[in-house]
N, C-alpha and C positions, 0 to 999 in steps of 0.2 A: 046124096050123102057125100061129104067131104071125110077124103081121107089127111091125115095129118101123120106128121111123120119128125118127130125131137132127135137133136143129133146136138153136139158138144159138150155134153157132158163131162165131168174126169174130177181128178182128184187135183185141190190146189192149195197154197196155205195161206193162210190168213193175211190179210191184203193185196191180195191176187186177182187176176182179173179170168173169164170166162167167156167166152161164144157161144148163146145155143142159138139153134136157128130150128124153125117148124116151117117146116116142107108141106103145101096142099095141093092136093088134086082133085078130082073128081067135079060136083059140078058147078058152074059158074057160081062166083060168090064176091062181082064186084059190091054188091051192097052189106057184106056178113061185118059182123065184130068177131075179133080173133083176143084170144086171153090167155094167159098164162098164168098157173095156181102151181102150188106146190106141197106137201106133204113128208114132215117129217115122220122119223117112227114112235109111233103111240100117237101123234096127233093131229087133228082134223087136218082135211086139204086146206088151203088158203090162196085168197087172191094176191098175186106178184102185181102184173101190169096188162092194160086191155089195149085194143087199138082198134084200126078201123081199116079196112082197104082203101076204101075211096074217100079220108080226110086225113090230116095229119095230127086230129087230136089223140093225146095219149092221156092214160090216168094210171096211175101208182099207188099202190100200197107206203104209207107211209113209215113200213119199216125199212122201204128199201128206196123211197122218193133219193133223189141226189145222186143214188149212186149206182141205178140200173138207169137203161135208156132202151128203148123199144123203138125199133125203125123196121120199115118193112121195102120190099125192092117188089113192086107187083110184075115186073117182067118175068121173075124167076118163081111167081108166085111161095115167096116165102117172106116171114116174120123172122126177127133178130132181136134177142134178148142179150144185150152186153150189159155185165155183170162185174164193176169195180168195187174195190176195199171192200172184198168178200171178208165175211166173218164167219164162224164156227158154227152158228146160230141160223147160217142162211145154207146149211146141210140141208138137203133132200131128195125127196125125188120132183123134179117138175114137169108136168104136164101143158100142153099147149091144147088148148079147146077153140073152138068155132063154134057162132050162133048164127043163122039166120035174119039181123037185124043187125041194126048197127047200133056200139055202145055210146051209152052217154056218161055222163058220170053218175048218174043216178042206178043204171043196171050195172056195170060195166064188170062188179065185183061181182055178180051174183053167179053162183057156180051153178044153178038149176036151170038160167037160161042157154047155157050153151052146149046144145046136142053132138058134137061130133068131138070128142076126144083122142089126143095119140097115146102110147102106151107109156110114154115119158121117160125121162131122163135120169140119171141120178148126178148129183152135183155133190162132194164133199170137199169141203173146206175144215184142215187142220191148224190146229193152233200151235 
């Protein structure tokens, strides 16, 4: 089981930028896909952006394409969600997941593949 662990969340205003980072431990997961969803209130989670340990392919939701970017440092074994020209719209809480396989663009969104979830973040952007 991998543990995961969301940190930078906070309050910012509208065209602002953010850091979260998903912290993992537990066990070996150079081949996993790692993702990040999110969840406003009253509605469904959603897929953010996916990635991969061992490629540097990424994939985005294309409400946030252009202006999040997903990089990961595997020495520190952690993921980085940097998060420009926030909007009011991109309020929530986000969550960072891990799968056992690696994404492509065909999984990459799918929230049912990815078994180990952290308890997530909350991000609010003021207008």
């Amino acid at each position: 089981q991998v543990q995961l662990v969301e940190s930078g969340g906070g309050l910012v205003q509208a065209g602002g930028s953010l850091r979260l980072s998903c912290a993992a431990s537990g066990r070996a997961f150079s081949g996993y896909g790692m993702g990040w969803f999110r969840q406003a209130p009253g509605k469904e989670r959603e897929f953010v952006a996916a990635i991969n340990w061992s490629s540097d392919n990424t994939y985005y939701a294309d409400s946030v394409k252009g202006r999040f970017t997903l990089s990961r440092d595997n020495a520190k074994n952690t993921v980085y969600l940097k998060m420009n020209s926030l909007k009011p719209e991109d309020t929530a809480v986000y969550y960072c997941a891990s799968r056992s396989a690696p994404n492509n663009a065909a999984t990459a969104a799918l929230a049912q593949l990815y078994n180990s979830w952290g308890r997530g973040t909350q991000v609010t952007v003021s207008s």
